[in-house]
N, CA, C and O atoms as a GROMACS GRO file, in nm:
protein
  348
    1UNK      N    1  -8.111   3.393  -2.299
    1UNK     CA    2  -8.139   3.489  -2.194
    1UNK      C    3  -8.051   3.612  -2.214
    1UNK      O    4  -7.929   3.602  -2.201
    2UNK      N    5  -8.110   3.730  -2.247
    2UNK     CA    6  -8.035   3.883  -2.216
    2UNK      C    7  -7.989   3.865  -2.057
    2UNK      O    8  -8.013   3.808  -1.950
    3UNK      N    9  -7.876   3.991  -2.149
    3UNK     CA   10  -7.803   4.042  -1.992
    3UNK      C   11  -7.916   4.184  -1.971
    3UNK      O   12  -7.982   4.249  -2.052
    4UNK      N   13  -7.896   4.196  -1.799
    4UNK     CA   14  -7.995   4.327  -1.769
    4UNK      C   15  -7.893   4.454  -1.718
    4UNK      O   16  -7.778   4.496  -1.733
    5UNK      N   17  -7.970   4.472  -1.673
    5UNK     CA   18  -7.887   4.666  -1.580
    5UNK      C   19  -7.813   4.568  -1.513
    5UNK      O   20  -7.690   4.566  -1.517
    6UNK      N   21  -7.886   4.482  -1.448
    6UNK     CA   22  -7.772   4.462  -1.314
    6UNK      C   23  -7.619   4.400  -1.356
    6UNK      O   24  -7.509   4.443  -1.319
    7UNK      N   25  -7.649   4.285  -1.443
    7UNK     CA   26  -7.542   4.200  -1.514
    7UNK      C   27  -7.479   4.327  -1.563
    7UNK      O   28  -7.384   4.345  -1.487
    8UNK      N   29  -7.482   4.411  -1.639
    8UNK     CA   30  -7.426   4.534  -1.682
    8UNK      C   31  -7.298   4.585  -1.563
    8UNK      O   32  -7.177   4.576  -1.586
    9UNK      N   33  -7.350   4.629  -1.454
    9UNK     CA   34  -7.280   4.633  -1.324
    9UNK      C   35  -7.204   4.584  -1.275
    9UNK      O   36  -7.092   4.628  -1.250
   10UNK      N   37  -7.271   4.434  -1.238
   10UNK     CA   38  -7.180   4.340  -1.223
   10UNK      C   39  -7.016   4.362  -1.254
   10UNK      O   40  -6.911   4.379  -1.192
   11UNK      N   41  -7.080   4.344  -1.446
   11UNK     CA   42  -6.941   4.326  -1.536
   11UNK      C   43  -6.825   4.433  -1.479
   11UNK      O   44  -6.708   4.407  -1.449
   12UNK      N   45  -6.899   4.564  -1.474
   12UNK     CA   46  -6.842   4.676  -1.478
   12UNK      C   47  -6.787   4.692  -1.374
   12UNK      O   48  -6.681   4.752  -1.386
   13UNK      N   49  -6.822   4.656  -1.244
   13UNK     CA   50  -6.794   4.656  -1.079
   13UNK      C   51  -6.636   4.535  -1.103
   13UNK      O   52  -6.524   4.580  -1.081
   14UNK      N   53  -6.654   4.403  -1.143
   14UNK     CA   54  -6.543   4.331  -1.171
   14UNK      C   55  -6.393   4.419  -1.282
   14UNK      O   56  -6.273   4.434  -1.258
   15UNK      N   57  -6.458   4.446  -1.371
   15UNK     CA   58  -6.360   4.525  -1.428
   15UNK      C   59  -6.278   4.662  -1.367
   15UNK      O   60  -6.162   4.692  -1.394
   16UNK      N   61  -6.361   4.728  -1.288
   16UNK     CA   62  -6.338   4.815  -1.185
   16UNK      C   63  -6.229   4.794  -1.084
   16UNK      O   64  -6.125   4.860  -1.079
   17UNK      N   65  -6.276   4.665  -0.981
   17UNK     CA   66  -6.225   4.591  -0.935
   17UNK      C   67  -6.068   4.579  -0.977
   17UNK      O   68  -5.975   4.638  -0.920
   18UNK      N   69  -6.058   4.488  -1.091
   18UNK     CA   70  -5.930   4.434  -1.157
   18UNK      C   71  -5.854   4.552  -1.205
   18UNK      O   72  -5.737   4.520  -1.222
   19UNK      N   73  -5.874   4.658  -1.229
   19UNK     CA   74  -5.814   4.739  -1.244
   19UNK      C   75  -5.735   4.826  -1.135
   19UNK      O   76  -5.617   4.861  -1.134
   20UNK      N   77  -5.822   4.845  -1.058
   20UNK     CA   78  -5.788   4.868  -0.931
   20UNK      C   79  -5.642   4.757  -0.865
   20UNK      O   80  -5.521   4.776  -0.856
   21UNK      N   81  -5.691   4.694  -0.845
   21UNK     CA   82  -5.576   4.553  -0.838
   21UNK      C   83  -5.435   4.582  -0.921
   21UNK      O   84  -5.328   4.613  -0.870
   22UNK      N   85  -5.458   4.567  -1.035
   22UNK     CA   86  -5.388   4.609  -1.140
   22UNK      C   87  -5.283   4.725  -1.093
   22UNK      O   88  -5.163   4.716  -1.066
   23UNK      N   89  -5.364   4.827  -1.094
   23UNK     CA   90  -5.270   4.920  -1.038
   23UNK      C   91  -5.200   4.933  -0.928
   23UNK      O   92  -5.083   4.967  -0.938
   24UNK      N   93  -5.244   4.915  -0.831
   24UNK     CA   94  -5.127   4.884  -0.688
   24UNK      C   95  -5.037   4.773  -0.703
   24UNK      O   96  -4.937   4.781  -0.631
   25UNK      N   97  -5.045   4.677  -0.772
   25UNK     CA   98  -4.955   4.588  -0.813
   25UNK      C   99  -4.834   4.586  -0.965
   25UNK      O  100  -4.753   4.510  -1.017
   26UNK      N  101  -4.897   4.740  -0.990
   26UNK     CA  102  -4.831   4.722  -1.122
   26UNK      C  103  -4.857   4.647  -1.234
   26UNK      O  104  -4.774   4.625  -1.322
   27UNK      N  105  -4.975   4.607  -1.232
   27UNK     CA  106  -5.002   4.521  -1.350
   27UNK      C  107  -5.087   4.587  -1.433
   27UNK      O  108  -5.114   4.706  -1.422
   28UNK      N  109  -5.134   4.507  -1.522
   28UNK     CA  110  -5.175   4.556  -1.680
   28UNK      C  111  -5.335   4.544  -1.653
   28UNK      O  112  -5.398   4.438  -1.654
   29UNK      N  113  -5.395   4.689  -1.626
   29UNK     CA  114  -5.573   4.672  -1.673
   29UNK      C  115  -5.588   4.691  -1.777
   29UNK      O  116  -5.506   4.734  -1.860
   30UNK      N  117  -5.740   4.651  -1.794
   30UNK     CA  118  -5.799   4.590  -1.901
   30UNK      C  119  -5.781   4.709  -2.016
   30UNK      O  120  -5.801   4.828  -1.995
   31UNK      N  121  -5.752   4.669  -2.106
   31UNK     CA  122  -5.724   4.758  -2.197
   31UNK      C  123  -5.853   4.860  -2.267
   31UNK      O  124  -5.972   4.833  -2.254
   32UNK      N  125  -5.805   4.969  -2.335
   32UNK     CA  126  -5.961   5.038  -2.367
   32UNK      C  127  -6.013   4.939  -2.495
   32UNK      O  128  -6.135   4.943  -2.509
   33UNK      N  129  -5.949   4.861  -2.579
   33UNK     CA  130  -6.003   4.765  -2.694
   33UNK      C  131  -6.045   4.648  -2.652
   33UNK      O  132  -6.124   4.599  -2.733
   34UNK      N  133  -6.016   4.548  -2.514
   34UNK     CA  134  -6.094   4.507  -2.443
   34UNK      C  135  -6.235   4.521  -2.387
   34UNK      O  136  -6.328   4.440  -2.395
   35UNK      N  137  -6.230   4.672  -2.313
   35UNK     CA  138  -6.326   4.707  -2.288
   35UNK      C  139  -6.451   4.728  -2.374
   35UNK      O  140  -6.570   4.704  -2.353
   36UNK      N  141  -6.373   4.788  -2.498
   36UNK     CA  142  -6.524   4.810  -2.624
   36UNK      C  143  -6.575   4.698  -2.694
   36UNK      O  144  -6.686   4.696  -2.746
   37UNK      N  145  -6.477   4.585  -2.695
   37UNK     CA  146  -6.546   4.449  -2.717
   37UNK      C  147  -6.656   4.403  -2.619
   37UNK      O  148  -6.771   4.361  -2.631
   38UNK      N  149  -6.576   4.427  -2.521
   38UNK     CA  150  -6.660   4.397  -2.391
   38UNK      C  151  -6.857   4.520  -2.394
   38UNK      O  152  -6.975   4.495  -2.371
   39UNK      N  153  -6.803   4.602  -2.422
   39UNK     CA  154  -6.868   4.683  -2.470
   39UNK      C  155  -7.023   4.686  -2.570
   39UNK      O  156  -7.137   4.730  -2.555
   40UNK      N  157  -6.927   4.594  -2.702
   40UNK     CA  158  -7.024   4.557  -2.807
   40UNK      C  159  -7.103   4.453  -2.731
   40UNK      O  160  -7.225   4.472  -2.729
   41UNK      N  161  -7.058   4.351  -2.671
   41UNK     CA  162  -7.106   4.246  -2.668
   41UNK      C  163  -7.228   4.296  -2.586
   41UNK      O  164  -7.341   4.274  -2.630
   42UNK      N  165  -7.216   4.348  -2.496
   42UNK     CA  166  -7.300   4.422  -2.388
   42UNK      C  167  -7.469   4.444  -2.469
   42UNK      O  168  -7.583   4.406  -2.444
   43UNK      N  169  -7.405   4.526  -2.573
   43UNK     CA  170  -7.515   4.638  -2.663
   43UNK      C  171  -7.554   4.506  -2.736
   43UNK      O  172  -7.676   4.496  -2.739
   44UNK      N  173  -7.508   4.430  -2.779
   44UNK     CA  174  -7.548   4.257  -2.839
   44UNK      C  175  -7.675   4.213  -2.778
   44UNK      O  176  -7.777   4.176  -2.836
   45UNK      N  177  -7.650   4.226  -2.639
   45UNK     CA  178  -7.729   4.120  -2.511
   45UNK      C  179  -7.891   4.199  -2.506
   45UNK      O  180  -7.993   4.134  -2.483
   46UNK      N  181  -7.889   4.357  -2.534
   46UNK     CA  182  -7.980   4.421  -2.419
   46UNK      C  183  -7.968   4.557  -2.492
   46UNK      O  184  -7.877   4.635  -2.465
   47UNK      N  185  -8.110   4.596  -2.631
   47UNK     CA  186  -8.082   4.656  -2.721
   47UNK      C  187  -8.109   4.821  -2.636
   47UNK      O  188  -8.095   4.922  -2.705
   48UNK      N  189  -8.154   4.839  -2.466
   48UNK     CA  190  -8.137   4.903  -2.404
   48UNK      C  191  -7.986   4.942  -2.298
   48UNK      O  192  -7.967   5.009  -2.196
   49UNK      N  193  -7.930   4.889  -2.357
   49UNK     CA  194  -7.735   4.862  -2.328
   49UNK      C  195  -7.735   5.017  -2.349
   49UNK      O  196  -7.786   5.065  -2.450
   50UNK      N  197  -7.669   5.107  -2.237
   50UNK     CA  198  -7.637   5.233  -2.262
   50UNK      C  199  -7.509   5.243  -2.272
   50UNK      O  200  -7.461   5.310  -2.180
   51UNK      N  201  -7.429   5.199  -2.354
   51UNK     CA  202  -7.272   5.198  -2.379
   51UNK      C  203  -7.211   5.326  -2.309
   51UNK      O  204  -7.135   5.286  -2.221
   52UNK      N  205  -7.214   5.470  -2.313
   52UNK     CA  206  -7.168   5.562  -2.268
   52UNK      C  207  -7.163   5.578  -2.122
   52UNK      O  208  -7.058   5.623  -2.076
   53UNK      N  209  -7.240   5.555  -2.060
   53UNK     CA  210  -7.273   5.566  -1.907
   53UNK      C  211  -7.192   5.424  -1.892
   53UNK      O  212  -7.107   5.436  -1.803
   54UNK      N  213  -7.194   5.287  -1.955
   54UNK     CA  214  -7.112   5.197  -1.887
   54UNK      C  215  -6.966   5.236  -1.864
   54UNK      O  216  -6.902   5.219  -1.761
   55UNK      N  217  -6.928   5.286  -1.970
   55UNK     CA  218  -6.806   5.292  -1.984
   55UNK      C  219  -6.746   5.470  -1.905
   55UNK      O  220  -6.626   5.497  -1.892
   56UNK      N  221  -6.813   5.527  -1.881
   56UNK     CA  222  -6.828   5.650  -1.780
   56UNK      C  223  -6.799   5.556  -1.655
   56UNK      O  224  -6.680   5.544  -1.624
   57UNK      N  225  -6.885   5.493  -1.586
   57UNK     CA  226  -6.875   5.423  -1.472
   57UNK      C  227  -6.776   5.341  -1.490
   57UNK      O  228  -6.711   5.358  -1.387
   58UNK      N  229  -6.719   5.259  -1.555
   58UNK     CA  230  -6.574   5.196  -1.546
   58UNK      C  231  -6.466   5.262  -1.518
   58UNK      O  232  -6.354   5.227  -1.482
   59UNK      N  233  -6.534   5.400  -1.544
   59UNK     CA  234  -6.391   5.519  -1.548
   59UNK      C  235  -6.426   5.605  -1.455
   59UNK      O  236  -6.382   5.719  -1.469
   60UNK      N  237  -6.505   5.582  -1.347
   60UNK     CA  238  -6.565   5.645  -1.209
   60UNK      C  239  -6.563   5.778  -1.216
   60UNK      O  240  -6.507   5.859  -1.142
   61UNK      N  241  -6.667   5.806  -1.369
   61UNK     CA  242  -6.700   5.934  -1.385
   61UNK      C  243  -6.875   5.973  -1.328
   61UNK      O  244  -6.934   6.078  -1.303
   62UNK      N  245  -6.907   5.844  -1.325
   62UNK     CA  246  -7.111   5.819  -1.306
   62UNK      C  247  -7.088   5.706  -1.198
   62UNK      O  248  -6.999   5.622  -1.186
   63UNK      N  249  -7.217   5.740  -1.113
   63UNK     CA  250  -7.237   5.650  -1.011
   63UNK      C  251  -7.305   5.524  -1.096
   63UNK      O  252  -7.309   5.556  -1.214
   64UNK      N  253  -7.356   5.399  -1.073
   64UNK     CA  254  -7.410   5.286  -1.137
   64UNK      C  255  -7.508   5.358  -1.244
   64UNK      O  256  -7.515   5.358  -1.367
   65UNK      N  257  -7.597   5.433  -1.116
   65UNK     CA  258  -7.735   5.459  -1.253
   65UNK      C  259  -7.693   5.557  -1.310
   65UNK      O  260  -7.797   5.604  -1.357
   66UNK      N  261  -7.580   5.651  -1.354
   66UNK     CA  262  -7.554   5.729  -1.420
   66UNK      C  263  -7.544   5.892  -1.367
   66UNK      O  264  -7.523   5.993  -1.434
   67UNK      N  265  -7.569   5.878  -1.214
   67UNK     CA  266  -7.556   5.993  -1.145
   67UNK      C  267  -7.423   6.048  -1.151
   67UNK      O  268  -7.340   5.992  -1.222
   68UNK      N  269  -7.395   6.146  -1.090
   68UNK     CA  270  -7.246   6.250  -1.091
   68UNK      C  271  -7.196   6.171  -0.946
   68UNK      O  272  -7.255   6.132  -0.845
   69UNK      N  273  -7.063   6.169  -0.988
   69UNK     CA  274  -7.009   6.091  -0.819
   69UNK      C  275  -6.928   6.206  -0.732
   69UNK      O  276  -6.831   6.281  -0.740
   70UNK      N  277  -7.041   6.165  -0.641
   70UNK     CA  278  -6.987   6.277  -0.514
   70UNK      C  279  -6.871   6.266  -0.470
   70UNK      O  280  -6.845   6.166  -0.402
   71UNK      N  281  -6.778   6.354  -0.493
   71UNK     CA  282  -6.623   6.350  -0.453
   71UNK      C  283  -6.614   6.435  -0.375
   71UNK      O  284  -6.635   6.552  -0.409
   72UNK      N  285  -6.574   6.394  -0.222
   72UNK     CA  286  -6.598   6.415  -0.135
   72UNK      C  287  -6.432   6.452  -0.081
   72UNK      O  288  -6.388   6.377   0.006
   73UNK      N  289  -6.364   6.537  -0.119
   73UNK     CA  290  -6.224   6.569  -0.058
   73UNK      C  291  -6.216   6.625   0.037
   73UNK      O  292  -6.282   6.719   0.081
   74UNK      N  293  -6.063   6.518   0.111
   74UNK     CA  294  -6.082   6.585   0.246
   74UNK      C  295  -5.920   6.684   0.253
   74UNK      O  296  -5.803   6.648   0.241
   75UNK      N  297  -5.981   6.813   0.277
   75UNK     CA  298  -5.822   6.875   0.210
   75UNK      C  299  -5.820   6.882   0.435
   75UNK      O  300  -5.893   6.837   0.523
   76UNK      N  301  -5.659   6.988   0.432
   76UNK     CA  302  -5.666   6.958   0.528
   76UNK      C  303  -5.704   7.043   0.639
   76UNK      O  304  -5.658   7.009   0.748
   77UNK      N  305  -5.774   7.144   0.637
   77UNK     CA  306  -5.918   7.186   0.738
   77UNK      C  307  -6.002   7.060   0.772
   77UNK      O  308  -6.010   7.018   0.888
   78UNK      N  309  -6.087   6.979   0.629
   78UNK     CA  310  -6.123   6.910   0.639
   78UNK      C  311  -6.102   6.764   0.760
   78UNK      O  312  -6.167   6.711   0.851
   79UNK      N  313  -5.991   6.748   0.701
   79UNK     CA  314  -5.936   6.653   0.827
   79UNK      C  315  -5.941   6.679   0.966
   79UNK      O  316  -5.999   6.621   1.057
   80UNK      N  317  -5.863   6.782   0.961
   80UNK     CA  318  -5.875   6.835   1.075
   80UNK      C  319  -5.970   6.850   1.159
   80UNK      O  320  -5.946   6.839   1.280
   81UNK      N  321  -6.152   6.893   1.089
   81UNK     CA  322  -6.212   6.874   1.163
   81UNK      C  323  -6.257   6.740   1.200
   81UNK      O  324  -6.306   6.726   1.312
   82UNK      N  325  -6.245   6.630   1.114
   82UNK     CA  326  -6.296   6.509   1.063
   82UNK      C  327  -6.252   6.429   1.195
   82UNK      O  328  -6.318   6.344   1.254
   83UNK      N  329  -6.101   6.484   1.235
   83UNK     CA  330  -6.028   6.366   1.348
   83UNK      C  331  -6.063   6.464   1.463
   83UNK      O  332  -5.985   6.435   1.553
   84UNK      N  333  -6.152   6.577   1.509
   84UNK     CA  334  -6.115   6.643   1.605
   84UNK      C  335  -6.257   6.622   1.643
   84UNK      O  336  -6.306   6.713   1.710
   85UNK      N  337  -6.310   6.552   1.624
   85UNK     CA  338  -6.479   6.511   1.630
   85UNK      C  339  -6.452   6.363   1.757
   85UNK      O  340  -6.538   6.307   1.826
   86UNK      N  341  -6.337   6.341   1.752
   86UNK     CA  342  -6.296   6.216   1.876
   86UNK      C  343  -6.294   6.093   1.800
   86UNK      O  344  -6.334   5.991   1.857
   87UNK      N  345  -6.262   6.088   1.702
   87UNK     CA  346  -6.270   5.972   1.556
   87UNK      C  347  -6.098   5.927   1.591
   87UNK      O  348  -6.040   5.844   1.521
   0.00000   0.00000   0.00000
């Protein structure tokens, strides 16, 4: 059985995850030679494996399907109005 888009995600959402972790605790994420193993194996499973966009989204440059991620900063006008709304 191939892996699909979603299993793709999955992986990538867990690795995401652990990294995340990783960092507020000071610990060691997954390395970038990890990842491209992780990577190959991917492009192995599912000869529609888009390696670039996975590894974009591990690095929360692309939303899942490969969209631009809305970064949404709240400078501080922003806030300001954000908490003056009765929040």
């Amino acid at each position: 059985m191939s892996m699909s888009k979603k299993h793709f995600i999955e992986l990538a959402d867990e690795i995401r995850r652990y990294n995340a972790i990783a960092k507020r605790l000071e610990g060691l994420p997954f390395l970038e030679s990890q990842i491209m193993v992780l990577a190959d194996f991917c492009a192995g499973q599912n000869p529609a494996f888009k390696r670039q966009r996975w590894l974009d989204y591990i690095d929360g440059k692309v939303e899942p399907n490969g969209g631009k991620v809305k970064s949404e900063k709240l400078t501080a006008p922003r806030i300001e109005r954000h908490w003056s709304r009765g929040r």
